[in-house]
C-alpha positions as a printed Julia matrix, in Angstrom:
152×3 Matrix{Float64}:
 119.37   94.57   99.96
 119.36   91.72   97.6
 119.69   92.37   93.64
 119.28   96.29   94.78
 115.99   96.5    96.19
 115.57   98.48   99.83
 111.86   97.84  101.44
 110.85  101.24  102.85
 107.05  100.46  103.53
 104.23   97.84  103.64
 101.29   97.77  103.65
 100.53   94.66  106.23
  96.8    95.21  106.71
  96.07   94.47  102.69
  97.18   90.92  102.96
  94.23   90.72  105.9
  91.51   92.2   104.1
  91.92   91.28  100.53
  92.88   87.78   98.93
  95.83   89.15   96.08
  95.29   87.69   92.92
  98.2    89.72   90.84
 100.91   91.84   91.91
 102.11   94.59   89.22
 105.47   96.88   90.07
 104.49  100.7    88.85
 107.06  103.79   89.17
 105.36  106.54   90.73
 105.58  109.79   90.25
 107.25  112.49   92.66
 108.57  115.79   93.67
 112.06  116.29   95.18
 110.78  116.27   98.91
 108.44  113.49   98.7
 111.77  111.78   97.39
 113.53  112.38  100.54
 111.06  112.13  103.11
 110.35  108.37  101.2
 113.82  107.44  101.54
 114.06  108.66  105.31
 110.5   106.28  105.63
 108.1   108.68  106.31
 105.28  107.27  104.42
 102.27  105.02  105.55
 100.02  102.94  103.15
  97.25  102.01  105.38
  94.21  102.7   103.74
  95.14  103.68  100.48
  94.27  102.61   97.09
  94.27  102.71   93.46
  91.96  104.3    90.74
  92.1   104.57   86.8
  90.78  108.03   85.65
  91.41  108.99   82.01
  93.62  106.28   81.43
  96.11  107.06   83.91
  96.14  105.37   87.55
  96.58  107.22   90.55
  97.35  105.93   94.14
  94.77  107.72   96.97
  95.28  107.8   100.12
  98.74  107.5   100.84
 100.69  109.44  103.3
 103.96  110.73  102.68
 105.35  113.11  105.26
 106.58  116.67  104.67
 109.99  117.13  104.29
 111.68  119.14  107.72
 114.18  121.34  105.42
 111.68  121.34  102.31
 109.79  124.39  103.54
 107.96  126.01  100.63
 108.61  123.12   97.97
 106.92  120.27   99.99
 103.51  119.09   98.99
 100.03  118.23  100.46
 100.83  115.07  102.08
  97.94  113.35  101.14
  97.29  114.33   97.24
  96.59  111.71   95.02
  99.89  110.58   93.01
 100.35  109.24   89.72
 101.7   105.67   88.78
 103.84  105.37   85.76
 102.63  101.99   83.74
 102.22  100.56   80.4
  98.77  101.62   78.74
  98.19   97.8    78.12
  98.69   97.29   81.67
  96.14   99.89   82.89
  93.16   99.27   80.57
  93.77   95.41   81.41
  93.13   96.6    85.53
  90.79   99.06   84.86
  88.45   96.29   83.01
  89.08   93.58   85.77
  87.94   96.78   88.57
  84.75   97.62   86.47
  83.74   94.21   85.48
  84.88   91.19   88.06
  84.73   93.4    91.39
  88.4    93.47   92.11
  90.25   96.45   93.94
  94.09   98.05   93.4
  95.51   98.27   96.53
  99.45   99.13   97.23
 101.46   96.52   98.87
 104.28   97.89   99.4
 107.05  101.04   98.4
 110.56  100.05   97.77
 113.82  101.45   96.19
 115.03   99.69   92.97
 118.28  100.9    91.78
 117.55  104.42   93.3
 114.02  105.18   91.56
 110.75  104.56   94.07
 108.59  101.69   92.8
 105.35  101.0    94.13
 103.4    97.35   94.08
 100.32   97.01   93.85
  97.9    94.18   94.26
  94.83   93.14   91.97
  92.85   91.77   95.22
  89.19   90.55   95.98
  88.01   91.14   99.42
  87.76   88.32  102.23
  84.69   87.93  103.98
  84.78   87.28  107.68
  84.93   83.78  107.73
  87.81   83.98  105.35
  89.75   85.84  107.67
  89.42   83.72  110.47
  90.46   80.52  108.4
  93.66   82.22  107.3
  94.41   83.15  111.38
  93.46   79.94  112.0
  96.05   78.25  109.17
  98.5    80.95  110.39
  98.6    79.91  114.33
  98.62   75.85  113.52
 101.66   76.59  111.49
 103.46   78.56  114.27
 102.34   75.78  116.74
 103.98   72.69  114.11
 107.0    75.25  113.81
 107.13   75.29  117.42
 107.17   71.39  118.33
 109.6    71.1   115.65
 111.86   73.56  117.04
 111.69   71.66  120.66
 112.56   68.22  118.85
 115.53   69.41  118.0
């Protein structure tokens, strides 16, 4: 809970797949149930992403729960939501998409000061050797944290 901020989802299985070159914080845009079910945590990231259409970017793919008491004002649970950035920001991504290859994938949704922000990651796929190097790097470090614990 640090300088405000409350983590209410991550997407873990991004950091896997894709090396993250940027990160970029967006406000996204929602009704009054989504709101609530988000702050209760009902939301899951895996296998969304982003897309620019029209100049506007839009996050696919994510799941947000419907709301128990919300009855006729919740929403389809999957419908693609809008992400509230600078124009600069999203004809600079939409470029880098089209041109180098990269992909805009959420990394996580968090409360800031009470509004929902969403961050999202410029990222470039691993291959599978990639992968394995970076399990690999990940299990030597928990075996040198390991030994150092015992020394102690």
């Amino acid at each position: 809970m640090a300088d405000g901020t409350k983590l209410l989802a991550q997407n873990k299985k991004a950091r896997h797949d894709f090396f993250v070159e940027e990160t970029y914080e967006a406000g996204i845009s929602l009704a009054g149930t989504e709101v609530k079910s988000i702050r209760a945590g009902r939301l899951n990231l895996k296998d969304s992403y982003c897309s620019v259409k029209d100049g506007e970017i839009f996050v696919l793919g994510m799941h947000i729960s419907p709301y128990e008491q919300g009855n006729i004002f919740n929403k389809d649970p999957m419908r693609p939501r809008r992400l509230l950035m600078h124009k600069k920001e999203i004809l600079r991504l939409y470029g880098l998409v089209k041109k180098d290859g990269y992909a805009l994938i959420p990394l996580s949704v968090y409360l800031k000061r009470s509004h929902v922000k969403i961050s999202i990651g410029l990222c470039k796929g691993k291959k599978l050797h990639d992968k394995r190097e970076s399990i690999a790097r990940r299990d030597a470090q928990r075996e040198i944290d390991r030994t150092m614990k015992e020394r102690r």
